[in-house]
Backbone as JSON Lines, residues from 0, in Angstrom:
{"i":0,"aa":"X","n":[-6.57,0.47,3.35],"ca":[-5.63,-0.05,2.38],"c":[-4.23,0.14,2.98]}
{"i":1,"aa":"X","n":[-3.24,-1.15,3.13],"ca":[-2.44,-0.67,3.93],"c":[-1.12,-0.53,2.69]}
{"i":2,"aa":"X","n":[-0.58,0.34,3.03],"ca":[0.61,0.74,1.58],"c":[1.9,-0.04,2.23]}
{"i":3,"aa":"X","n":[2.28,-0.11,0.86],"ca":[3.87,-1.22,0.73],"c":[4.61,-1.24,2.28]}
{"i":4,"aa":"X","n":[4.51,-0.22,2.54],"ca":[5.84,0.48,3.54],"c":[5.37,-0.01,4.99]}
{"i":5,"aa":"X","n":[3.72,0.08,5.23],"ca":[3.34,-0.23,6.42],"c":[3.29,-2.02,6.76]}
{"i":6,"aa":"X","n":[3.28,-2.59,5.2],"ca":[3.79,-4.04,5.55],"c":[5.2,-4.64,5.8]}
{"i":7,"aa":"X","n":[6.12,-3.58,5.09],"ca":[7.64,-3.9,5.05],"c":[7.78,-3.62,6.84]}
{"i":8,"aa":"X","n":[7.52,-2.71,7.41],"ca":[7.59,-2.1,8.43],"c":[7.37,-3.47,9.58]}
{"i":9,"aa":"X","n":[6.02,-4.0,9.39],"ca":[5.64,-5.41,10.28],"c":[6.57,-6.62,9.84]}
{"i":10,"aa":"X","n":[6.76,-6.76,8.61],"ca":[7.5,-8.11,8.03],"c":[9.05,-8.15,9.06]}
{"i":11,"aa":"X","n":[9.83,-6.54,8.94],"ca":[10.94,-6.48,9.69],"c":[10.59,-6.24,10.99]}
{"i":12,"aa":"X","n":[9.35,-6.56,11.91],"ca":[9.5,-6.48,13.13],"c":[9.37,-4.86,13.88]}
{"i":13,"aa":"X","n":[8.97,-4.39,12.7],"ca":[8.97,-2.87,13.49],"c":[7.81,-2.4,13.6]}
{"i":14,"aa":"X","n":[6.3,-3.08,13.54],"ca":[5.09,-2.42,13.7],"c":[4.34,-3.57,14.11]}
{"i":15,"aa":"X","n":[3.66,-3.96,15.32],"ca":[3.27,-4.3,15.77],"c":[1.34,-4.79,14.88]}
{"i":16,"aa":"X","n":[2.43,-5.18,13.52],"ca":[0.73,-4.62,12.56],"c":[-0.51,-5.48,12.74]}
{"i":17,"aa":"X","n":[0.21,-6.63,13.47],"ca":[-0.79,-7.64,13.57],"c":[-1.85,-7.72,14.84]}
{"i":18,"aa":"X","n":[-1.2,-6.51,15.08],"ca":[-2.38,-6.06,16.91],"c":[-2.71,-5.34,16.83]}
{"i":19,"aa":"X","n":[-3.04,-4.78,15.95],"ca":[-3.6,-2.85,14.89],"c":[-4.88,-3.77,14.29]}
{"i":20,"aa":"X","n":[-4.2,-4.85,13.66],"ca":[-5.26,-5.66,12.33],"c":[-6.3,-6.1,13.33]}
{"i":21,"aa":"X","n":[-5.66,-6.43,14.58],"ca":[-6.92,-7.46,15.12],"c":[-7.79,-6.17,15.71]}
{"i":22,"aa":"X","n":[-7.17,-5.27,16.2],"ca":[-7.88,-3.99,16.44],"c":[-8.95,-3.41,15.89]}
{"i":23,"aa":"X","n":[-8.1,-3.03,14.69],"ca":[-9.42,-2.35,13.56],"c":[-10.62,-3.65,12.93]}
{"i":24,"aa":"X","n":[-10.43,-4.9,12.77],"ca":[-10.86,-5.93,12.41],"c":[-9.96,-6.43,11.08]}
{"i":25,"aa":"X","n":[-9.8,-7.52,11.08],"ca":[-9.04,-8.03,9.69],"c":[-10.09,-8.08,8.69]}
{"i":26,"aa":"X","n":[-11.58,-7.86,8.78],"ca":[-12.38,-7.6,7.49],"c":[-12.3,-5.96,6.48]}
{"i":27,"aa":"X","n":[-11.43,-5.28,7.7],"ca":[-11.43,-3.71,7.44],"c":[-9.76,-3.62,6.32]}
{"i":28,"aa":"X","n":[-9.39,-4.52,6.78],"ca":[-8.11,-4.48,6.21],"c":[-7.91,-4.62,5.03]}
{"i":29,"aa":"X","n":[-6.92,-4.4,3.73],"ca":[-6.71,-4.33,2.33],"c":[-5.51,-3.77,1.99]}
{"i":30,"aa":"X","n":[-4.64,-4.73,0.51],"ca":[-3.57,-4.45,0.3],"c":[-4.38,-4.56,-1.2]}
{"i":31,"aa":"X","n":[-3.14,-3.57,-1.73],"ca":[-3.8,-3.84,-3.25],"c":[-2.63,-4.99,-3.94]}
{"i":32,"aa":"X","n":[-3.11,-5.32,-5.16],"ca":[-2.41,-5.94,-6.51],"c":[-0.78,-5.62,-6.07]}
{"i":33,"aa":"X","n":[-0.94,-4.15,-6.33],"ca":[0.53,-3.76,-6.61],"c":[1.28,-3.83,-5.25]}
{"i":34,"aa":"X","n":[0.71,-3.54,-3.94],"ca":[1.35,-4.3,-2.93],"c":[1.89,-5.56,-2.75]}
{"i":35,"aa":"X","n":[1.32,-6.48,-3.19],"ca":[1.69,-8.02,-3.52],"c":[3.01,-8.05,-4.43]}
{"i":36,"aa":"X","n":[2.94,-7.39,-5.6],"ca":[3.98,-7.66,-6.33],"c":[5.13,-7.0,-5.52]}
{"i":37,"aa":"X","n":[5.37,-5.46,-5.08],"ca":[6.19,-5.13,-3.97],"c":[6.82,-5.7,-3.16]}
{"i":38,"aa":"X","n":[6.14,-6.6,-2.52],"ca":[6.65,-7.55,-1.16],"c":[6.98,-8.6,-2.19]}
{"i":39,"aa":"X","n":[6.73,-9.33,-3.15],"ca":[7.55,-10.6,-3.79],"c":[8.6,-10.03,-4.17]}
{"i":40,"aa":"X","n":[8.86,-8.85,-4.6],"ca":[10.15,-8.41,-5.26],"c":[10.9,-8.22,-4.07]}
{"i":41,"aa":"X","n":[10.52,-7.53,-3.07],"ca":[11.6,-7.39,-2.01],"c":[11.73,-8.95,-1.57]}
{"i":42,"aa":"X","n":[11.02,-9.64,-1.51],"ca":[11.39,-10.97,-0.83],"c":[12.55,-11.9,-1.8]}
{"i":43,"aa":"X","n":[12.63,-11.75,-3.14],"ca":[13.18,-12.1,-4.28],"c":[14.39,-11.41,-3.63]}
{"i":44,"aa":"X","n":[14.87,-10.17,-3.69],"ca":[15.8,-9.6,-3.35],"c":[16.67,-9.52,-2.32]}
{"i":45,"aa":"X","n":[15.95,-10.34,-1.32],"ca":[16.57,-10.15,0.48],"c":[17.74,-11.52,0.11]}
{"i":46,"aa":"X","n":[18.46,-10.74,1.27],"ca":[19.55,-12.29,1.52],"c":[19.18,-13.68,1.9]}
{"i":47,"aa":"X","n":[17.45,-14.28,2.48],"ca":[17.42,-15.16,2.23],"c":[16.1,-15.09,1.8]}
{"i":48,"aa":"X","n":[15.55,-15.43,0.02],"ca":[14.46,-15.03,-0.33],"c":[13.42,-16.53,-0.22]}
{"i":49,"aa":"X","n":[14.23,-17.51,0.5],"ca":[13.17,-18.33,1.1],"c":[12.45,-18.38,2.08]}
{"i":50,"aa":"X","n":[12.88,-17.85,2.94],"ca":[12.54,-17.42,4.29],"c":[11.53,-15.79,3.89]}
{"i":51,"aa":"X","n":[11.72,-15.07,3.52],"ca":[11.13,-14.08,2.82],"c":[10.29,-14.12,2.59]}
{"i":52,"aa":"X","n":[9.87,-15.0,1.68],"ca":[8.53,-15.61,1.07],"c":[7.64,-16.18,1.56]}
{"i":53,"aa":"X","n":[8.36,-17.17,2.45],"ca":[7.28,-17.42,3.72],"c":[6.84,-16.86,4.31]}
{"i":54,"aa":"X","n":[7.75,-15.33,4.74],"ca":[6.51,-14.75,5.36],"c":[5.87,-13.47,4.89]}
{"i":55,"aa":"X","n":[6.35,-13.09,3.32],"ca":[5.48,-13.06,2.72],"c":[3.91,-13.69,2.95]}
{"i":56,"aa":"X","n":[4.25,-15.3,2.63],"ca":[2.87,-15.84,2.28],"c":[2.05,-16.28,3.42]}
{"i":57,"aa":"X","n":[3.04,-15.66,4.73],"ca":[2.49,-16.19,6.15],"c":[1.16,-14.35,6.02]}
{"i":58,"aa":"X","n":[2.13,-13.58,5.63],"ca":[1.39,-12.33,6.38],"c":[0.02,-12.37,4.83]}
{"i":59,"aa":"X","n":[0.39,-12.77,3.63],"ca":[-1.02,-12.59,2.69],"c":[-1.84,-13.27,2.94]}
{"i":60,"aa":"X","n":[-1.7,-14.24,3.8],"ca":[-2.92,-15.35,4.75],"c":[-4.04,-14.59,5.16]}
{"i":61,"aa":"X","n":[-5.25,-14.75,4.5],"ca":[-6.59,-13.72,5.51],"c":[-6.63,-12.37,4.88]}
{"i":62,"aa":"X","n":[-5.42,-11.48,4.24],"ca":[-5.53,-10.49,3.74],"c":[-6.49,-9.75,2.7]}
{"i":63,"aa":"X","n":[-7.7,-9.48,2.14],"ca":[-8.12,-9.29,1.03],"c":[-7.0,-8.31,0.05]}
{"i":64,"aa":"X","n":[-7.35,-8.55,-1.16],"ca":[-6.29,-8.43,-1.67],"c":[-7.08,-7.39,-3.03]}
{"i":65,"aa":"X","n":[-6.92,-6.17,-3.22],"ca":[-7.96,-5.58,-3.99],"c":[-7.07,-5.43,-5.66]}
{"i":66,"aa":"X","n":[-7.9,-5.56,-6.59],"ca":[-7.35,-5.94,-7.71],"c":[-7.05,-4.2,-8.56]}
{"i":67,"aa":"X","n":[-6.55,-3.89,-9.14],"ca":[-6.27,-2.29,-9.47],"c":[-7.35,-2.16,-11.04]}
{"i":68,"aa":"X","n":[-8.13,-3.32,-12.03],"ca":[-8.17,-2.78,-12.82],"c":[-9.75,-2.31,-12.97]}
{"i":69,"aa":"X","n":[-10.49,-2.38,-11.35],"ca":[-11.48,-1.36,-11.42],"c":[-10.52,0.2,-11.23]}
{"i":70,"aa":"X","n":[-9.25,0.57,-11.16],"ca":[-8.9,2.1,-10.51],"c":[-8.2,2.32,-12.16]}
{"i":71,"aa":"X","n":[-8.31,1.76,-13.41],"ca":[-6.84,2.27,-14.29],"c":[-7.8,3.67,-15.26]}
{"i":72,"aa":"X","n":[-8.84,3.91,-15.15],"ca":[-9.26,5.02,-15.58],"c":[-8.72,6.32,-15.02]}
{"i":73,"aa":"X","n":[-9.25,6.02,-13.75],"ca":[-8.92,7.61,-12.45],"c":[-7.29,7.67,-12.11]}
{"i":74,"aa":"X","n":[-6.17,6.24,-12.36],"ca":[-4.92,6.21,-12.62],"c":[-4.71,7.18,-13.49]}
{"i":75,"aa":"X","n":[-5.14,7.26,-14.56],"ca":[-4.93,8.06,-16.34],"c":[-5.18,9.37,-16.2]}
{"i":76,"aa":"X","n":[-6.57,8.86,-15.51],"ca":[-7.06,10.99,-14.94],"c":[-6.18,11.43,-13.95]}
{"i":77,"aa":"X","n":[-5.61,10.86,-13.28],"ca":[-4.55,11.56,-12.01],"c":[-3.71,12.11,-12.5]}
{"i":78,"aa":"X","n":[-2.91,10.88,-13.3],"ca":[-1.75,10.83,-13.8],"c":[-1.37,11.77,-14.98]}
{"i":79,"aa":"X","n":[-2.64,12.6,-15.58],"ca":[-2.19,13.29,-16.76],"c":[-2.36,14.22,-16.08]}
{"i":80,"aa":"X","n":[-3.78,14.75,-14.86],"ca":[-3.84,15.9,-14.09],"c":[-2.26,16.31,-13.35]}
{"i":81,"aa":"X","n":[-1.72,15.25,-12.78],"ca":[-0.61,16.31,-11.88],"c":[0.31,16.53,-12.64]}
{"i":82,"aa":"X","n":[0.11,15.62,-14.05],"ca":[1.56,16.53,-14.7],"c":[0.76,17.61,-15.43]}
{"i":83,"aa":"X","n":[-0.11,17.65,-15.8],"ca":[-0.16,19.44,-16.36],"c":[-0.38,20.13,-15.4]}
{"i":84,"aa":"X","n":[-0.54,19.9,-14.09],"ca":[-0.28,20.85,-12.79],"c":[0.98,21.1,-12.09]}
{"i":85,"aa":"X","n":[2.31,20.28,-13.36],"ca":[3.68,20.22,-12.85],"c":[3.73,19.64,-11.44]}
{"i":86,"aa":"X","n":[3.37,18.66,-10.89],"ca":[3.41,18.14,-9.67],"c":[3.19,16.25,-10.09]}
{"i":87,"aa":"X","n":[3.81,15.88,-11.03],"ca":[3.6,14.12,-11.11],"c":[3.78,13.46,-10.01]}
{"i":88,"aa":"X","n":[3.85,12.42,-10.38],"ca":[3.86,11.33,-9.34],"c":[5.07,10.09,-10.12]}
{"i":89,"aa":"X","n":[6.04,9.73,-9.67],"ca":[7.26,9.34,-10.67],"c":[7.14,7.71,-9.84]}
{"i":90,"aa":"X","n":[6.61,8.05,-9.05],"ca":[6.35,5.81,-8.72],"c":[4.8,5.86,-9.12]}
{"i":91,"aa":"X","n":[5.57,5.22,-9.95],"ca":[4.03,4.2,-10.7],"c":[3.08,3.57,-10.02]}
{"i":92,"aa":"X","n":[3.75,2.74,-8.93],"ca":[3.39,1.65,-8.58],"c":[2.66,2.7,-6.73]}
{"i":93,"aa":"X","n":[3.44,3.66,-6.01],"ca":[2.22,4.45,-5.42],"c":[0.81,5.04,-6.04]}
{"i":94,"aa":"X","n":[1.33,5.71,-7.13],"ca":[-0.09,6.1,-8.13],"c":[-1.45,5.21,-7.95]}
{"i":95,"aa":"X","n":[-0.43,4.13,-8.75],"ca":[-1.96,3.01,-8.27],"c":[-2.22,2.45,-7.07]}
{"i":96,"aa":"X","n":[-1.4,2.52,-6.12],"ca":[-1.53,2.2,-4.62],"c":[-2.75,3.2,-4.78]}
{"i":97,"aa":"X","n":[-1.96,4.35,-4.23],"ca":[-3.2,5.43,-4.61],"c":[-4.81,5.54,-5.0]}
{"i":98,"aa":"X","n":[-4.73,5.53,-6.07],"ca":[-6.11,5.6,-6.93],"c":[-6.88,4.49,-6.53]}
{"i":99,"aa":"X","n":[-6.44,3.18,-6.71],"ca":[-7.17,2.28,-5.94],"c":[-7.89,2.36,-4.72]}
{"i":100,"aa":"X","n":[-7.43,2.61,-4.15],"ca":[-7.49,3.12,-2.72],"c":[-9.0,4.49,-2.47]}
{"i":101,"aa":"X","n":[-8.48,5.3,-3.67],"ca":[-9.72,6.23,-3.84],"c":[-10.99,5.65,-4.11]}
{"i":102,"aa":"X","n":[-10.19,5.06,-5.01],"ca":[-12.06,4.24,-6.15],"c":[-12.85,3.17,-5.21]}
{"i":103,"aa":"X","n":[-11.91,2.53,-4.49],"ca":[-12.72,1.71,-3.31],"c":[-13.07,2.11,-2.11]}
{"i":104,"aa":"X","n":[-13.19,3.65,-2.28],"ca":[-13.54,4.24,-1.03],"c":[-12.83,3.89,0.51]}
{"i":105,"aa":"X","n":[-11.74,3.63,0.5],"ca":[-10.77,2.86,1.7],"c":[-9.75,4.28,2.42]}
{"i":106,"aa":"X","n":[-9.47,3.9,3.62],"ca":[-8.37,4.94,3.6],"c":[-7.06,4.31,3.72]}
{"i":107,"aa":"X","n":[-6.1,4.48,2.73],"ca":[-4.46,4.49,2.99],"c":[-3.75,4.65,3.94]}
{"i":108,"aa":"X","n":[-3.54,3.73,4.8],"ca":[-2.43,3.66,5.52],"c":[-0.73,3.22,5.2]}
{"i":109,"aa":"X","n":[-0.16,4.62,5.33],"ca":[1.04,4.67,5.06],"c":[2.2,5.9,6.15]}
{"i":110,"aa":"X","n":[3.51,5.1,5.41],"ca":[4.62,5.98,6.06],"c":[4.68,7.45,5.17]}
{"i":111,"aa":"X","n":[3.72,7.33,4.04],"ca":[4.58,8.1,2.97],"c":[3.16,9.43,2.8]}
{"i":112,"aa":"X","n":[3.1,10.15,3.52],"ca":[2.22,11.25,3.3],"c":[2.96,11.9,1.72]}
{"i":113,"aa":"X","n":[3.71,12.06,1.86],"ca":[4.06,13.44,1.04],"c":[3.82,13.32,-0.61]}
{"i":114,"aa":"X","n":[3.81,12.09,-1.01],"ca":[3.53,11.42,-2.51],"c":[2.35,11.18,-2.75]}
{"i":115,"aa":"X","n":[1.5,10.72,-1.61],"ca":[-0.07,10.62,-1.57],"c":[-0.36,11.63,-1.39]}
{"i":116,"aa":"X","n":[-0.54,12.63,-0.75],"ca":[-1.58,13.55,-0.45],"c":[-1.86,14.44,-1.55]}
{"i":117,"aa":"X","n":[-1.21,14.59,-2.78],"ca":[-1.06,14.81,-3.92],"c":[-2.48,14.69,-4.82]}
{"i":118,"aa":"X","n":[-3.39,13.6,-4.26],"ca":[-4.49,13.05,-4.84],"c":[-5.31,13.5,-4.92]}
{"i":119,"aa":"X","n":[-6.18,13.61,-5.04],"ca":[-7.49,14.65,-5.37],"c":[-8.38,13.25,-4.39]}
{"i":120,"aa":"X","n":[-9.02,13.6,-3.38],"ca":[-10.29,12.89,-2.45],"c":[-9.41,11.38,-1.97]}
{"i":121,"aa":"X","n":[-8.37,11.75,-1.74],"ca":[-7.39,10.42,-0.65],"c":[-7.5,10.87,0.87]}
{"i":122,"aa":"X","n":[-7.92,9.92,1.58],"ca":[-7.65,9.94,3.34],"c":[-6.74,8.96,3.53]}
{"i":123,"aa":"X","n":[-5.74,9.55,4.68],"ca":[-4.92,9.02,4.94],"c":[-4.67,8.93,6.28]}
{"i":124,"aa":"X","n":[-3.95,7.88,6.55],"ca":[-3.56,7.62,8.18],"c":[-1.86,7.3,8.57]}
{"i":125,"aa":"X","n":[-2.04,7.71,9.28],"ca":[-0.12,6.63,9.6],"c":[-0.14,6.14,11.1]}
{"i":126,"aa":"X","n":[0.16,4.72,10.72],"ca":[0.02,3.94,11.99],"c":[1.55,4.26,12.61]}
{"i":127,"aa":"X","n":[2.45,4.52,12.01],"ca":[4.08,4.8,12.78],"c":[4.4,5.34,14.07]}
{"i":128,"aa":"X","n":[4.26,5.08,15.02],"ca":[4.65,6.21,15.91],"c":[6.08,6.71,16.11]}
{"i":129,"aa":"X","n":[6.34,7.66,15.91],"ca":[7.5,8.18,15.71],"c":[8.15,8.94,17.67]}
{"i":130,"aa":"X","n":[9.03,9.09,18.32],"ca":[9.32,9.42,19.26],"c":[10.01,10.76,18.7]}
């Protein structure tokens, strides 16, 4: 499941994501629901949101695209667990990155360890290489 950040990352030219995808196989690959809406809002928002969108809709080409409302149970169970463990989760929209991600048995690829790992049975990866 690849999270918001690891597509923003390829869209601006900074991750080589499309030679990772052909790598791992593009059948292995998955963005959820709430990824989609993410990238339209940033594309809505950029200085030219026509151009944006295109490649938006160039990179959701081939993508499977996993829907969140098999995950909104284990969302509810997360989401009430880390706050009576004083440790929430205040983006909504990772949560269900998240949980989704659990319930379809997938692993999360992201920039953002520190908000995920929070989860109770999440694997995670980061494609970033950092110097």
């Amino acid at each position: 499941m690849l999270d918001t950040n690891i597509c923003v990352y390829f869209l601006r030219g900074k991750l080589k994501l499309d030679e990772i995808i052909k790598e791992k196989g593009r059948e292995n690959c998955y963005i959820s629901e709430i990824t989609v809406v993410e990238l339209l809002y940033g594309a809505e928002n950029s200085e030219n949101p026509t151009k944006s969108h295109k490649s938006v809709d160039a990179f959701l080409s081939g993508i499977t695209i996993i829907p969140i409302y098999g995950s909104i149970k284990r969302y509810a169970k997360e989401k009430a667990g880390l706050r009576k463990i004083g440790k929430p989760m205040h983006d909504e929209f990772d949560l269900l990155i998240g949980v989704t991600t659990i319930e379809n048995k997938l692993t999360l690829v992201t920039d953002n360890f520190k908000d995920f790992e929070r989860l109770d049975g999440i694997k995670i990866e980061n494609w970033i290489k950092r110097n």
